[in-house]
N, C-alpha and C positions, 0 to 999 in steps of 0.2 A: 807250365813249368811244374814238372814233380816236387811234390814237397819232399822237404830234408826227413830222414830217418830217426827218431827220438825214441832208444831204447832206453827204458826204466829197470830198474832192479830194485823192488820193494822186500821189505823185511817185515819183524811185527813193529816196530816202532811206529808204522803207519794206519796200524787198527788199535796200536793202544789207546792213542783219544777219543777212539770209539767204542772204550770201556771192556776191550779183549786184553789175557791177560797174556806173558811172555814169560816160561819158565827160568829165563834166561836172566832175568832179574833175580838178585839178593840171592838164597840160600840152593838155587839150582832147583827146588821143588816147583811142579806145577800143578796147581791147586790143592799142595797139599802132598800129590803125590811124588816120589823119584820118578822121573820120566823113565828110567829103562825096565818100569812093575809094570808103564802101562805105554808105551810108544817103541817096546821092541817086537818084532817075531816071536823071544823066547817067550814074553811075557803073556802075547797071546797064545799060546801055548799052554801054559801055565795055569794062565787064569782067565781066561775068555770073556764070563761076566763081566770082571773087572772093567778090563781093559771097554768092553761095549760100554758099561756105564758110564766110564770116565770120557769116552768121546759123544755119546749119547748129552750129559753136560755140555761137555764143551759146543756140539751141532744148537744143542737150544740156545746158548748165549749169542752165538754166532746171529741166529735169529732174532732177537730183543736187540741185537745192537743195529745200528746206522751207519752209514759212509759219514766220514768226518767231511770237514774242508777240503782236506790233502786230497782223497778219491775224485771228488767233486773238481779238483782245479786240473787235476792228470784228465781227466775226461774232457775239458773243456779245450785243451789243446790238441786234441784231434783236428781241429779247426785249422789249424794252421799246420800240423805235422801227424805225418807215418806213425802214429805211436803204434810200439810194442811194450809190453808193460809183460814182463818176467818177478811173478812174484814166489815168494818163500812160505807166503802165509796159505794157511788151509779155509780161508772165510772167502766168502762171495762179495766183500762189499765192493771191490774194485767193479764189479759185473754191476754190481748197483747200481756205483756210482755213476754208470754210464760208459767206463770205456767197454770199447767193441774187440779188442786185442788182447787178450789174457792167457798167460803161460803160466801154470800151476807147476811151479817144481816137485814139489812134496806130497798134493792129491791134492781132493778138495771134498771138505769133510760132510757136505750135503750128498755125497753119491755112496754106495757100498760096491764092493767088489766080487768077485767069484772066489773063495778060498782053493777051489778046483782049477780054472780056467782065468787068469787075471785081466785076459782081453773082455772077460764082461762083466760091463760095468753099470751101473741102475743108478736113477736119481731117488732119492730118501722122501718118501712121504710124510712131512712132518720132522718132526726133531727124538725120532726115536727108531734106534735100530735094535731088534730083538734078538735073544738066541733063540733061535728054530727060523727064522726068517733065511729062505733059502734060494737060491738061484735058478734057472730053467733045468739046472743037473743036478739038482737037489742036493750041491751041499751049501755048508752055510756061508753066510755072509759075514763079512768083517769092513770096517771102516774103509774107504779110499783114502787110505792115506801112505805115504813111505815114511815107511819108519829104522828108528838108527839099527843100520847095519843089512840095510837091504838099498839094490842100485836104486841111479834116481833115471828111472825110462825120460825124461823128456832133455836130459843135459844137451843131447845132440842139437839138438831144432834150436836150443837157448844158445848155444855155441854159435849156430849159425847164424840169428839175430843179433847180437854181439858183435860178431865179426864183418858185421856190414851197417853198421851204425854211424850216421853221420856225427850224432851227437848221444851220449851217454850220463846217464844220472843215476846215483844210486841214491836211494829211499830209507831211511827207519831201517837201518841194519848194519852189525858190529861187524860184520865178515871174518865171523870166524866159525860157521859152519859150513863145510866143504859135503860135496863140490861145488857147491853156491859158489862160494868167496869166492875160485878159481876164474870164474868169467871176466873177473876186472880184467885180466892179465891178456884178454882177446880184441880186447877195443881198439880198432887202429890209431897209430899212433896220430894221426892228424884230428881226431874227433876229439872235440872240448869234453871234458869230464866233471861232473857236479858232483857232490857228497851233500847229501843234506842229511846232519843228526845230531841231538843235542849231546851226545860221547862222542868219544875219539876212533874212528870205526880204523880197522886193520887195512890202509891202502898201501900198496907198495910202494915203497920209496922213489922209483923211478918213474910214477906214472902222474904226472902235472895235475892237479885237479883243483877247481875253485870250492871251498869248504864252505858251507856257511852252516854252522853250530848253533841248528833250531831247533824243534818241535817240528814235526811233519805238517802241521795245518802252516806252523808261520813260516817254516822254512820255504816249503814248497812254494808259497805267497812270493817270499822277496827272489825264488831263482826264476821264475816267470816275471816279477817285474825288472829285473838288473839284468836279464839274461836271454830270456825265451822271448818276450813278445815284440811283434817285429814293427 
């Protein structure tokens, strides 16, 4: 018998316990910075250094940190379910933690891209991306990551996992960054829907979902025992 389909939709709330921070918190700055000096087009533009150092940081934290529980518990349900795990976040630890199904909406801050060419894309040696570090056409490189105000290439394939989902969960995330958020609205309508976060995340009123108002490590714990394990 095929197992049932269990698509995930993670956000940062799911690598905040593992010490990553979420500009999205308190005064909209992140680490310090306005996100549109250092996570727009213009801003790379702008100020290039900037913008490399400020994700050059952010790829090293990425690295010093761990998969929490929550990573650890979505991976272990591959045992029993299809898992697709559709994340938001730019950090590897889902890939840590073990699951084998990972959708990067946004990039994934371990690679660099072709400022030329954006179909090539390199894995990051270490936790440092340089100016003059340059692609096989020699220009340079910038972070793998989408940033505000640029499409998001992988929405398609997410739409499509989505819309063939037995069962549905969303992860550590307020859904109110689009066109993320938009995916809830694709789940059909007979798949059970999970919310697991300790805020009030933005679900549409007409879409049924069992809530439970956790942390990602303990959330994730009680919808696998009340819920997932068979």
């Amino acid at each position: 018998m095929a197992k049932q389909k269990l698509v995930i939709l993670t956000g940062a709330g799911i690598s905040r316990e593992s010490g990553l921070q979420t500009f999205r918190d308190g005064d909209g700055l992140w680490e310090g910075h306005n996100v549109y000096d250092v996570a727009t087009p213009e801003a790379w533009h702008k100020n290039p250094r900037l913008v490399q150092d400020f994700y050059n940081m952010r790829r090293k934290a990425v690295m010093e940190a761990e998969p929490n529980k929550a990573h650890l518990l979505l991976a272990s349900l591959e045992s029993q379910y299809e898992v697709y795990i559709i994340t938001q976040n730019i950090d590897n630890l889902h890939e840590r933690g073990g699951s084998t199904r990972v959708l990067h909406l946004h990039g994934e801050i371990t690679k660099a891209q072709s400022t030329r060419n954006p179909a090539l894309v390199y894995d990051i040696d270490g936790w440092e991306l340089k100016i003059g570090d340059t692609c096989e056409l020699g220009s340079q490189l910038r972070p793998f990551i989408v940033w505000f105000g640029e499409a998001v290439p992988k929405m398609e394939e997410a739409a499509a996992l989505v819309a063939q989902a037995d069962l549905f969960a969303v992860i550590g995330t307020s859904l109110v960054v689009y066109p993320a958020a938009g995916l809830v609205n694709l789940v059909p309508v007979e798949a059970p829907v999970f919310v697991v976060d300790p805020g009030t995340p933005e679900m549409p009123s007409a879409i049924e979902h069992v809530f439970i108002k956790e942390p990602a490590t303990t959330g994730v714990q009680q919808l696998i025992n009340h819920y997932l394990i068979k």
